[in-house]
C-alpha positions as a Markdown table, in Angstrom:
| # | Residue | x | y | z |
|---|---|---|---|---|
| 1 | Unk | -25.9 | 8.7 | 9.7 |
| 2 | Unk | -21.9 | 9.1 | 10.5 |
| 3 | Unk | -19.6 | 10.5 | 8.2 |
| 4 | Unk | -15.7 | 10.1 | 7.1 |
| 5 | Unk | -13.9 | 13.6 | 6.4 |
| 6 | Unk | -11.4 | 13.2 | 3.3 |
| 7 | Unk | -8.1 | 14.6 | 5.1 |
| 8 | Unk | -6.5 | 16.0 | 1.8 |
| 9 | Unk | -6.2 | 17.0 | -1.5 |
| 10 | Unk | -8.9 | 18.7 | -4.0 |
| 11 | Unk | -11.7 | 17.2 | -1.7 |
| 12 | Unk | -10.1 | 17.7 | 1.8 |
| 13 | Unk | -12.2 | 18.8 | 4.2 |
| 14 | Unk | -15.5 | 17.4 | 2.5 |
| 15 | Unk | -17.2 | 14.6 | 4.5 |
| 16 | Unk | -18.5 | 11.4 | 2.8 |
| 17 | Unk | -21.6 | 9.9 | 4.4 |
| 18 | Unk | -21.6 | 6.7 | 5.9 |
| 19 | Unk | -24.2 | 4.0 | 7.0 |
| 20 | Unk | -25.2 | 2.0 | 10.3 |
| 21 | Unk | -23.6 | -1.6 | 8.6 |
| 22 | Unk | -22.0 | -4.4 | 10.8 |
| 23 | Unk | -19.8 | -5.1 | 8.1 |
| 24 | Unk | -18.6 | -1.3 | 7.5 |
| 25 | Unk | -15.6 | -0.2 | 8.9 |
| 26 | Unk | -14.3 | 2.5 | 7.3 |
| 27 | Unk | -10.4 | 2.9 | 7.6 |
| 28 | Unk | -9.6 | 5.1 | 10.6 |
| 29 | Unk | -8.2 | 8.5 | 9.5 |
| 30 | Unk | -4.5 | 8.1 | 11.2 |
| 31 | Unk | -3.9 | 5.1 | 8.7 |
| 32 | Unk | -5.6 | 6.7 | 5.6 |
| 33 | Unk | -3.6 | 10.2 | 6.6 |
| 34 | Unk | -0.2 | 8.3 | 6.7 |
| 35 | Unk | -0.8 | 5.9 | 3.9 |
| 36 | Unk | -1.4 | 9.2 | 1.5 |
| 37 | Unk | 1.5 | 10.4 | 2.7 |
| 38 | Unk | 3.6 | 7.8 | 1.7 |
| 39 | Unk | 1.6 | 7.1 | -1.9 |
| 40 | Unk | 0.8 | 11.0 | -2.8 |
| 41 | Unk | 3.6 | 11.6 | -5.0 |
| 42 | Unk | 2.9 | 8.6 | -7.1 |
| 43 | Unk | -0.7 | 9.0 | -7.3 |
| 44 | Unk | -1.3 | 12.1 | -9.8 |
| 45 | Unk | -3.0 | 10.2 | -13.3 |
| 46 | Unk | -3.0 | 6.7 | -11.3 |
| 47 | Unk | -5.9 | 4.1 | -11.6 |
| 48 | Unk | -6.5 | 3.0 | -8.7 |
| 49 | Unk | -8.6 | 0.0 | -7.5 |
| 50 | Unk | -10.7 | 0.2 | -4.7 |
| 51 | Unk | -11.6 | -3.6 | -4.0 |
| 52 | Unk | -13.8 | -3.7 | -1.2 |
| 53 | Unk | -15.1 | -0.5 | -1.3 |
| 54 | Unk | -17.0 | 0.3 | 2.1 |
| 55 | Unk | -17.2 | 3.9 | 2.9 |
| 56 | Unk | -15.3 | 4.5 | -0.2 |
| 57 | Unk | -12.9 | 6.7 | 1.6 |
| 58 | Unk | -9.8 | 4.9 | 0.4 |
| 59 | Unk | -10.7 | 5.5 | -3.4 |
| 60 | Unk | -12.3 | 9.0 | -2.6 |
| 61 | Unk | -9.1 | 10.0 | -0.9 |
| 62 | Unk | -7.1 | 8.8 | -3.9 |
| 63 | Unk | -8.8 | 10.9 | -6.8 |
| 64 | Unk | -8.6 | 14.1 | -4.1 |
| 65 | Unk | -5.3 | 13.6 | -4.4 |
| 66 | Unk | -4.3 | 13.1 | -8.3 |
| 67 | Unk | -5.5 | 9.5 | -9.4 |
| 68 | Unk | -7.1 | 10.1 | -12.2 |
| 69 | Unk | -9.4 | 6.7 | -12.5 |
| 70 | Unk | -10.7 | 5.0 | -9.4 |
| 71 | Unk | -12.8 | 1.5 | -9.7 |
| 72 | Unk | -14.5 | 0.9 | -6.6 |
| 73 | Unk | -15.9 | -2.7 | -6.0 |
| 74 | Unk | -18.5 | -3.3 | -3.5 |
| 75 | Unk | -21.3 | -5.8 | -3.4 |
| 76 | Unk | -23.3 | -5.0 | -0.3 |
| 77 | Unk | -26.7 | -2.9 | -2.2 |
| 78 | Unk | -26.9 | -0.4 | 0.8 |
| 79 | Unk | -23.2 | 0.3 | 0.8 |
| 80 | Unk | -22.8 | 0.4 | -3.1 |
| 81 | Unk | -26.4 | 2.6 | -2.9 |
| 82 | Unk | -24.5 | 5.4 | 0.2 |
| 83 | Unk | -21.4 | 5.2 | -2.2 |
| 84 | Unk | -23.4 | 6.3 | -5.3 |
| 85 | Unk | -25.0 | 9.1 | -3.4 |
| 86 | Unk | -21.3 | 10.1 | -2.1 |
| 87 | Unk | -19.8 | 10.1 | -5.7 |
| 88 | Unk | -22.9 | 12.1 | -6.8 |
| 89 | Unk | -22.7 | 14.8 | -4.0 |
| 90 | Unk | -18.7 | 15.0 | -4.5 |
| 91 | Unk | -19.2 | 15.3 | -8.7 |
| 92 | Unk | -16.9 | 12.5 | -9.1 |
| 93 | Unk | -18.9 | 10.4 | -11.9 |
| 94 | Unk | -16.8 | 10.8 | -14.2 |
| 95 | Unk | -13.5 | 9.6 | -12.1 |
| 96 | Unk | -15.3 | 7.2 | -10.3 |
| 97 | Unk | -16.5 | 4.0 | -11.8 |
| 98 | Unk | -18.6 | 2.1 | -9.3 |
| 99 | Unk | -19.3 | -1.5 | -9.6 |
| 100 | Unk | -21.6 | -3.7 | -7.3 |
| 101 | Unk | -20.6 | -7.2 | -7.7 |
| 102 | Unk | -18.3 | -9.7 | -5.3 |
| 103 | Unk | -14.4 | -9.2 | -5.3 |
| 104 | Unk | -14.1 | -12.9 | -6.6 |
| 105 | Unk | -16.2 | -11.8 | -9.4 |
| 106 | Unk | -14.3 | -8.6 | -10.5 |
| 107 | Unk | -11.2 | -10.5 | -10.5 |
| 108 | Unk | -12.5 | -13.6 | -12.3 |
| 109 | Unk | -14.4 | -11.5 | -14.8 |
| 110 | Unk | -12.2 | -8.5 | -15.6 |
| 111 | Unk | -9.6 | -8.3 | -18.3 |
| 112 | Unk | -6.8 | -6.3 | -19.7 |
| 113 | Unk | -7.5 | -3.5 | -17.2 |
| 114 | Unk | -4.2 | -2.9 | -14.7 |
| 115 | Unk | -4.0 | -0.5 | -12.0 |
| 116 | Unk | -1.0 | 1.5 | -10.5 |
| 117 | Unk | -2.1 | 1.1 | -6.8 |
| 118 | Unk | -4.6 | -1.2 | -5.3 |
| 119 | Unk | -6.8 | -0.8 | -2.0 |
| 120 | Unk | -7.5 | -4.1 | -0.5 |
| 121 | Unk | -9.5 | -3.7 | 2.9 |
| 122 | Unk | -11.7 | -6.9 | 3.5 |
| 123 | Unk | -14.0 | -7.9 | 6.1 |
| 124 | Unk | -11.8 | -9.2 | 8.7 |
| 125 | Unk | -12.5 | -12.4 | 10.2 |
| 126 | Unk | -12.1 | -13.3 | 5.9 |
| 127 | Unk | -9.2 | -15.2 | 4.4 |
| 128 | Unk | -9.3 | -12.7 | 1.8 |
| 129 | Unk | -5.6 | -12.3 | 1.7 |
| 130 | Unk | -4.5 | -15.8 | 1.1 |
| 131 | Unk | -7.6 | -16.2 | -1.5 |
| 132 | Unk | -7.4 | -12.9 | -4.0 |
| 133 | Unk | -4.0 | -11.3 | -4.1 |
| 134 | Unk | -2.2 | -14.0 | -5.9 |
| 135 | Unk | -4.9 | -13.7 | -8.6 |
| 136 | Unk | -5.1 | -9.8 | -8.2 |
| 137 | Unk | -1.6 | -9.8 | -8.5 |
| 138 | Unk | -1.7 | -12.5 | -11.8 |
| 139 | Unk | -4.8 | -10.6 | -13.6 |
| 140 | Unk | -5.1 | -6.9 | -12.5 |
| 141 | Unk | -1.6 | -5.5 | -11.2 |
| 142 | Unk | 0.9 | -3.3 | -13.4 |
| 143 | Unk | 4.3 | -3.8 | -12.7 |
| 144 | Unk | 5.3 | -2.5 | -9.4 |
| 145 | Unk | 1.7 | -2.0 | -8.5 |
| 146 | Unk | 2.0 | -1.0 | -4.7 |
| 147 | Unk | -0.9 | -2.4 | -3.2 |
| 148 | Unk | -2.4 | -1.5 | 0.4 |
| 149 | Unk | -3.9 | -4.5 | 2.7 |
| 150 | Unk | -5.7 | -3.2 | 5.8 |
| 151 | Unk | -6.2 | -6.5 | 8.4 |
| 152 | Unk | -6.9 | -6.7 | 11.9 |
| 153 | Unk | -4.2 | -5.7 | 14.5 |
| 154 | Unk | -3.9 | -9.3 | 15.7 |
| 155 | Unk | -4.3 | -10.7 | 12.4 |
| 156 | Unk | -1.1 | -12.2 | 10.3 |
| 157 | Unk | -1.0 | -12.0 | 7.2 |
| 158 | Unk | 1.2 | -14.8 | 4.3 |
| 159 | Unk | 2.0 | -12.6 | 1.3 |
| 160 | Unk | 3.3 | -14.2 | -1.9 |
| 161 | Unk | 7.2 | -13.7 | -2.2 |
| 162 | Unk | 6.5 | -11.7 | -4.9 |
| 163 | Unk | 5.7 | -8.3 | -2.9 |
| 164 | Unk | 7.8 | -6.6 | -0.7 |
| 165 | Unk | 6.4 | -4.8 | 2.3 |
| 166 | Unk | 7.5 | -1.0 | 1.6 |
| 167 | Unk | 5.8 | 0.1 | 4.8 |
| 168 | Unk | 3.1 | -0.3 | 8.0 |
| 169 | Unk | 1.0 | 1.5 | 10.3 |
| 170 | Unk | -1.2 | 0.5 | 13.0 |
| 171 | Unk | -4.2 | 2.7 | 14.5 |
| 172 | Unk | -6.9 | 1.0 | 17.0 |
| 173 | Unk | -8.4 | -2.8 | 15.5 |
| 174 | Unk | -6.6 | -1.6 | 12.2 |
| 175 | Unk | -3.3 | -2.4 | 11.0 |
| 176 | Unk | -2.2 | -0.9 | 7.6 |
| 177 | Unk | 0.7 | -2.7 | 4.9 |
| 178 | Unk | 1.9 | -1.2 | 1.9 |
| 179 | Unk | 3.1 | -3.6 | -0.6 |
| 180 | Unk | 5.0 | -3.3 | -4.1 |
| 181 | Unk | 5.2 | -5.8 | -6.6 |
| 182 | Unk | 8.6 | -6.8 | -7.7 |
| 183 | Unk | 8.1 | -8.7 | -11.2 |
| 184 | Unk | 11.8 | -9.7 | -12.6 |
């Protein structure tokens, strides 16, 4: 079994256990270390949304450093089982609600609950992007949510006009935007 270290905050340093999944791909540390660095000041009593969960180490990451609620969404049972023995071994049960059900069906199903920033990291070779952040955005976004999308490095990527890209990173397969919503 692999692991993912959380690179700061109350948790950095601690490692996060990860298992053998095709479908796993846990955001590589040079992203998640310069996309805290650009959302840590914001983040202290955030609730953040972790859509996609994986490794978890987006959403982990993000209560290490302030958020104060964290929803993570993940339907695979292995990787929703590893990410309830992570929250367990990190005594975040509290912080950390953990849901196993599809994306679609969090969106479609939840109501009057907004979030301050939102992690969106889908399998790849998905149209994810195009499918669920028009109705993320509709349903579960505050006003100027900032909301991170993590693709492919050859992947583009049609955002609704509605966002504005505040910033982007790139490290190996991974490429990294950080959006805000503008609502008039």
């Amino acid at each position: 079994m692999s692991s993912v270290r959380i690179i700061s905050g109350t948790l950095g340093g601690r490692r996060i256990k990860t298992i053998k999944n095709k479908n796993l791909k846990p955001t590589p540390e040079k992203l998640r270390e310069q996309l805290f660095s650009w959302i840590r000041p914001e983040l202290s009593g955030a609730r953040c949304l972790d859509l996609f969960a994986g490794s978890g180490a987006l959403g982990f990451e993000a209560l290490s450093n302030g958020a104060s609620e964290v929803v993570m969404v993940e339907q695979n049972p292995d990787i929703y089982r590893n990410l309830k023995e992570n929250r367990e071994l990190l005594g975040a049960e509290s912080a950390i609600n953990l849901l196993r059900q599809s994306a679609e069906d969090f969106i479609r199903r939840t109501n009057e609950k907004k979030f301050d920033f939102i992690f969106f990291d889908p399998p790849y070779i998905k149209d994810y992007v195009k499918q669920l952040i028009p109705k993320l955005l509709t349903k579960l976004a505050e006003d100027n949510v900032k909301i991170y999308i993590e693709t492919d490095s050859h992947e583009t990527i049609q955002i609704n006009s509605e966002i504005c890209l505040i910033n982007s990173s790139s490290s190996g397969k991974a490429k990294g935007y950080l959006y805000e919503l503008i609502k008039n």
